[in-house]
Structure formats: structure tokens, C-alpha cells
C-alpha positions in Angstrom: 32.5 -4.3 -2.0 29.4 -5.6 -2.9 30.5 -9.3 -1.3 31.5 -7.1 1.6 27.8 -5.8 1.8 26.4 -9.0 1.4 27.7 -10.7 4.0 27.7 -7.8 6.4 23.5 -8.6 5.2 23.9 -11.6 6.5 25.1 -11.1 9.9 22.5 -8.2 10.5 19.6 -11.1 9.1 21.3 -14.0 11.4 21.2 -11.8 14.4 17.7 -10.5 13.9 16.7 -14.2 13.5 17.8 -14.7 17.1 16.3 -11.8 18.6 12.9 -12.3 16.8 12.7 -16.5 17.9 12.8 -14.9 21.3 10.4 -12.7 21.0 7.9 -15.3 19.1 8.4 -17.6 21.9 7.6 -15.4 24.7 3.9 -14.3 22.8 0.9 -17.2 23.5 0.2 -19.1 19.8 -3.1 -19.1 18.5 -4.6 -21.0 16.0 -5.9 -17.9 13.6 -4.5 -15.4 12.6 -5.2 -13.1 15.6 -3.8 -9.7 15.3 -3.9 -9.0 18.8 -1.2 -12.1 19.1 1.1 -10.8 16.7 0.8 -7.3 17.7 1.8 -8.9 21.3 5.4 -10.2 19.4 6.4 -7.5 17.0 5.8 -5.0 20.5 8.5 -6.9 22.0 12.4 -5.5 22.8 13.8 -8.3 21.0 11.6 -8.3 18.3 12.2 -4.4 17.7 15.8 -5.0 17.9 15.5 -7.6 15.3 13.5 -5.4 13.2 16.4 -3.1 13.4 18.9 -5.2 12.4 16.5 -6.2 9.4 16.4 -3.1 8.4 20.2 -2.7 8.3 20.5 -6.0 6.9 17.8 -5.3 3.7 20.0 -1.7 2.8 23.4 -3.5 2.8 21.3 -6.5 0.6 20.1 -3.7 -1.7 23.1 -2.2 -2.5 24.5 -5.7 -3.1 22.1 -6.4 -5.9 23.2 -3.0 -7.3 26.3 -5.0 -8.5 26.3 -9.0 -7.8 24.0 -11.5 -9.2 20.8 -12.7 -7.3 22.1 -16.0 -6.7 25.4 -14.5 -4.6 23.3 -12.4 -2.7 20.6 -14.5 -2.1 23.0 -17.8 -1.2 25.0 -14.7 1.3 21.6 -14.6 3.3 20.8 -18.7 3.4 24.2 -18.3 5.1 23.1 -15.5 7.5 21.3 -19.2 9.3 25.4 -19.8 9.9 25.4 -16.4 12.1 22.2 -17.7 13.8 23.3 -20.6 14.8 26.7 -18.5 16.1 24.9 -15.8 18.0 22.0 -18.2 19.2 25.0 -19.8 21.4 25.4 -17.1 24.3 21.9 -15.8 24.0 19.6 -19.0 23.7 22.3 -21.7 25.1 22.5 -23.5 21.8 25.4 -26.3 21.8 26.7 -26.4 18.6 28.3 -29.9 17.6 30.6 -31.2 15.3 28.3 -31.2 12.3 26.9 -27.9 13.2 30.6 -26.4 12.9 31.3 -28.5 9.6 27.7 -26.8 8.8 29.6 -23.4 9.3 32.9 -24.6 7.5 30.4 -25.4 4.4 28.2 -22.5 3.8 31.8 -20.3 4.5 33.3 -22.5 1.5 30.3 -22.8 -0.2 30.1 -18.4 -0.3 34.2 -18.4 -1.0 33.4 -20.3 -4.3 30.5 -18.6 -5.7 32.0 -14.9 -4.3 35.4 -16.6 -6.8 32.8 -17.6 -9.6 29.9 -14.4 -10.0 30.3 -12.2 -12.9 28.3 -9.0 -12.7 24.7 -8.5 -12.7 23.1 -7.7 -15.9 22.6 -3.6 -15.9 19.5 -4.3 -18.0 16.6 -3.3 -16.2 13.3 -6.1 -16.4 10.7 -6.3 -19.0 7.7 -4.5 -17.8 5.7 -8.0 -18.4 8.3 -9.2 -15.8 7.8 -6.0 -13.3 4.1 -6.6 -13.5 3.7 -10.4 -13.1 6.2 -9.9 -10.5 3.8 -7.5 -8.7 0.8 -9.8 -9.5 3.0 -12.2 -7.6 2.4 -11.2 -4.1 -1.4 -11.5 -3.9 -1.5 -15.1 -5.2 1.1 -15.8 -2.5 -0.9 -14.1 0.4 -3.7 -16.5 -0.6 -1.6 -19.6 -0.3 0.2 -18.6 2.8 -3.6 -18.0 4.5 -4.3 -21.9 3.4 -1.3 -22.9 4.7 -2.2 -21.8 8.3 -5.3 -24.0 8.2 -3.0 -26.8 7.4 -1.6 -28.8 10.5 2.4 -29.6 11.2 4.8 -30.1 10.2 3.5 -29.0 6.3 2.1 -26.0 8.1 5.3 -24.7 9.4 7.1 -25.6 6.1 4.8 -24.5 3.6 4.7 -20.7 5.9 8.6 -21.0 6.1 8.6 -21.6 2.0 6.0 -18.9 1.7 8.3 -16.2 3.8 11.5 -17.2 2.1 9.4 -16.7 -1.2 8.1 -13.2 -0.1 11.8 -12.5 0.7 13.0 -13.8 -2.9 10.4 -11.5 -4.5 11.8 -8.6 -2.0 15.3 -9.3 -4.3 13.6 -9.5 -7.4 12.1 -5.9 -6.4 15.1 -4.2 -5.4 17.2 -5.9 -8.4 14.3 -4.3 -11.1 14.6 -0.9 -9.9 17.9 -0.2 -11.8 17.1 4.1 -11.5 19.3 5.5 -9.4 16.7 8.6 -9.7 14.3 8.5 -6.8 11.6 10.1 -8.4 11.2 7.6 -11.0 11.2 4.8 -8.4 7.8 5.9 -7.3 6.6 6.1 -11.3 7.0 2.5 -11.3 5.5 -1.1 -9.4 8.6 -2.1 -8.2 9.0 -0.3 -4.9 5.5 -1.3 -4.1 6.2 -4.5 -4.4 8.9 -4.7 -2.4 7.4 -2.7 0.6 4.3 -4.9 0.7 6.7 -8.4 0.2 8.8 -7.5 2.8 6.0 -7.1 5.1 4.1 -9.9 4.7 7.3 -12.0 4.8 8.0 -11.1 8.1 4.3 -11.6 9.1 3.9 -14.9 7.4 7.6 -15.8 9.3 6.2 -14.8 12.2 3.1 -17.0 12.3 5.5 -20.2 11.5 7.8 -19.2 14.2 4.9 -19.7 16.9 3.2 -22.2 15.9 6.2 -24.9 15.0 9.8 -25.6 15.1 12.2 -22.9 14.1 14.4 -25.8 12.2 11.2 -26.9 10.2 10.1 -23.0 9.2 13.4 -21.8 8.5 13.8 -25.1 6.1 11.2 -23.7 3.9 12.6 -20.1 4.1 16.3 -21.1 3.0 14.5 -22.8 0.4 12.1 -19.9 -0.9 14.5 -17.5 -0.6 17.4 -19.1 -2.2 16.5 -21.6 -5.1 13.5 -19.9 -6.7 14.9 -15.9 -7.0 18.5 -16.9 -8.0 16.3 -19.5 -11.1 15.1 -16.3 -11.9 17.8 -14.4 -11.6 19.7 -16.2 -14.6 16.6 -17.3 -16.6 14.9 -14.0 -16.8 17.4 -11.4 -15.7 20.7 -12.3 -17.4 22.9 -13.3 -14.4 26.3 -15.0 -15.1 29.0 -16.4 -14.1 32.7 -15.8 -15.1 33.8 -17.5 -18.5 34.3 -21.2 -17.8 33.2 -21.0 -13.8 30.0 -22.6 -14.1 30.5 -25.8 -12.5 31.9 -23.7 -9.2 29.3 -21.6 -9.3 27.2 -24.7 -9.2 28.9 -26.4 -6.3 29.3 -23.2 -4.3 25.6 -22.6 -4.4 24.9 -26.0 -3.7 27.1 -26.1 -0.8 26.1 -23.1 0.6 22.1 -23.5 0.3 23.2 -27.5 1.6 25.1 -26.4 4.4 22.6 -23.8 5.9 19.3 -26.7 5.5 21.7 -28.6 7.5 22.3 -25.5 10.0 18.2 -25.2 10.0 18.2 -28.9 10.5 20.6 -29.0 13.2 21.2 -25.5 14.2 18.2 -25.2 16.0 17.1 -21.5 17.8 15.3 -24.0 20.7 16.8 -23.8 23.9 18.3 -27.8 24.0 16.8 -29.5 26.8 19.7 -29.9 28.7 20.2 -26.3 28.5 16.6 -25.5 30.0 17.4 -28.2 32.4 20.5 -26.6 33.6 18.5 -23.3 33.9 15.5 -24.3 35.8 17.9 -26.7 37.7 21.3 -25.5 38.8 22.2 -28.2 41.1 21.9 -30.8 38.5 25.0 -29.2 36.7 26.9 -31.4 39.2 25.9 -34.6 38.1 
């Protein structure tokens, strides 16, 4: 069940994606951080929509990490870019071609082997040290992610992409310390903080990359920072496993699935194709 929820994350994540590239598109850029500009996207139908999804997606995620191991959770949402790429077909005419579909093929493998390989998540909750530097965490990130928009593309749009994704990771980190099921103790600690104000700026700090750059290039960085860093951390410091002798696959499933969705951020891109825009603004050409 907990796979189940995971990928059903996933597709609720890769959906929003969609929905919320519109919406950053249609909104003017700017070159600060102008409030009135993002107030303009996250205003937006599409963008609501995707915030819904989001929404849906982050309570089926939670209840994954109740009972998998970060890195199976967190390799299920790099996928969720396989769903983009999917969904982005009807609503932004994105042609998908051969090695966008063996993209698919991979990250599906790549989740088949690790769902095959995860053991269960250690029930230990965190050190407070951890809970604490985890918390201590987000600030230090908000300062890099406002140095990165002074930086120019493409480092800009990756280091913001890397910053959200990293955000995100911390989100998992969050939701996988509070290990109370009683709500009022939730509150007694820093972990739900955390994760409110993590999530938030993620999106914002997504947001920002999405108008100022390439999708492909900002949702590099996020695959990355939401994938690699949080399931390190997941084994190091939180006692994640794998199933008795099922290392290696874990290994290669990860590998494949993190590989195949740079390759989907690479290739997959949320951009309207020219020939698509052409064909829009254009009909008659469709002839030729």
C-alpha cells in the first residue's frame, strides 16, 4: 500500500507540474523578487489546480514515509517528471520521442526494482540534534536560494531548481521525523514547522526558476535536490534498508530511476515545441 500511495504521489506531483508551467508562463518575469509578479501566477486557475493536486500528492507522500524508506519515496516523485512529460502531451502539445518513451520505460523499471528491493523504514524516530539542525536547515537555504536569483542562466535556473528540490527533500525529512501518530504532540515538536515553512518556500523558490529559465534546466536541479541528498540521509542518519542481500538492486533501481527522469527533464521538456506553436499560430502550414 504504501508503493500504491507513492506512486499515486507521483501522478498528483506530475500533473500539478503541468498545470503550474502554464500558469508561470502566462505571468510577465521580473528580475527581483517582485511579489506582485508571483502573486499574479499562484492567482492563476492552473496554478490553483496545481496547488491542489500538490496538496493531494504531499498526503499520499506522507503516508508513504509512514512505512517505506526515503529513497523509495523520494525516487517515486523524480518519476512523477515521467507523468509530466505524459500529461504535458494533450495539454502543452509536447511530442514525445523515442528516447522520451525509453525515458518512461526506465524510471517504470527503475521504481519496479527498488519497490522489489526496500525493506521497511526504521520506526525509530530522529535524534533531537537531527530534528533541530534539520529545522536550522531551512534558513541557510533561503539565503542561498536569494543569491541564486542574482546569479544569471543557466546556473540561475539550476541552482533555484536544486534549491526547491532540496526544500522538498527537507519536506520528507519532516514528515518522516514526526513518527507520533498523536496530533497533539506534533505541535510540541519542530518538525511540523519545518515542514510547513519547507514546503512553502519550495514552491516559491520553483516558481521563480520556472519564469525566469527553461523548465528542463530547473527541474534538473529539483530531481537532483529532491532525490540524491534526502534518500543519503535517509540511510546514513535514519536507518533505511534494503532487504537482506538486495543492495546492488536497490542501487541500480535508484540509479535508473533518478537517470531516467534527468533524462525526461532533459528531453521531456513542458515548452510548447516549436513546431507545435507553429502549427497553432499557423494552421495552414499543417499541410506542408
Amino acid at each position: 500500500m504504501g508503493l500504491v500511495l507513492a506512486i499515486v504521489s507521483a501522478i498528483c506531483y506530475g500533473s500539478a507540474s503541468v498545470f503550474q508551467a502554464v500558469a508561470a508562463r502566462r505571468a510577465p518575469a521580473s528580475d527581483t523578487v517582485d511579489a506582485k509578479s508571483l502573486i499574479r501566477v499562484f492567482a492563476q486557475w492552473p496554478y490553483l489546480i496545481g496547488l491542489a493536486l500538490d496538496g493531494a500528492g504531499f498526503v499520499a507522500q506522507f503516508i508513504a514515509l509512514r512505512g517505506l524508506p526515503i529513497f523509495l519515496v523520494q525516487a517515486a516523485l523524480a518519476a512523477s517528471l515521467a507523468v509530466t512529460a505524459v500529461v504535458a502531451i494533450p495539454i502543452l502539445k509536447l511530442r514525445l520521442g523515442p528516447i522520451q518513451w525509453l525515458a518512461v520505460a526506465g524510471v517504470c523499471v527503475g521504481l519496479a526494482l527498488l519497490g522489489v528491493s526496500a525493506g521497511h523504514e526504521n520506526a525509530d524516530q530522529p535524534s533531537w540534534p537531527f530534528r533541530i539542525g534539520l529545522t536550522i536547515s531551512v534558513p541557510v537555504l533561503a539565503l542561498l536560494g536569494l543569491a541564486a536569483i542574482k546569479l544569471k542562466d543557466p546556473a540561475r535556473a539550476a541552482v533555484l531548481g536544486l534549491v526547491g528540490g532540496l526544500f522538498f527533500g527537507i519536506v520528507a525529512l519532516a514528515a518522516r521525523s514526526i513518527s507520533d501518530v498523536d496530533f497533539v504532540r506534533w505541535f510540541t515538536g519542530p518538525e511540523i514547522y519545518t515542514l510547513v515553512v519547507a514546503g512553502g518556500l519550495a514552491f516559491v523558490f520553483y516558481t521563480i526558476g520556472l519564469q525566469r529559465a527553461s523548465v528542463t534546466t530547473v527541474t534538473a536541479g529539483l530531481v537532483i535536490g529532491e532525490t540524491v541528498l534526502p534518500s543519503i540521509v535517509g540511510v546514513v542518519a535514519l536507518g533505511d534498508s534494503t532487504r537482506r542481500g538486495f543492495i546492488p538492486v536497490a542501487a541500480v533501481g535508484f540509479a535508473l530511476a533518478v537517470a531516467a527522469s534527468l533524462m525526461l527533464a532533459r528531453y521531456g521538456s513542458l515548452e510548447e515545441s516549436e513546431e507545435g506553436a507553429a502549427a497553432s499560430a499557423k494552421p495552414e502550414l499543417q499541410t506542408d
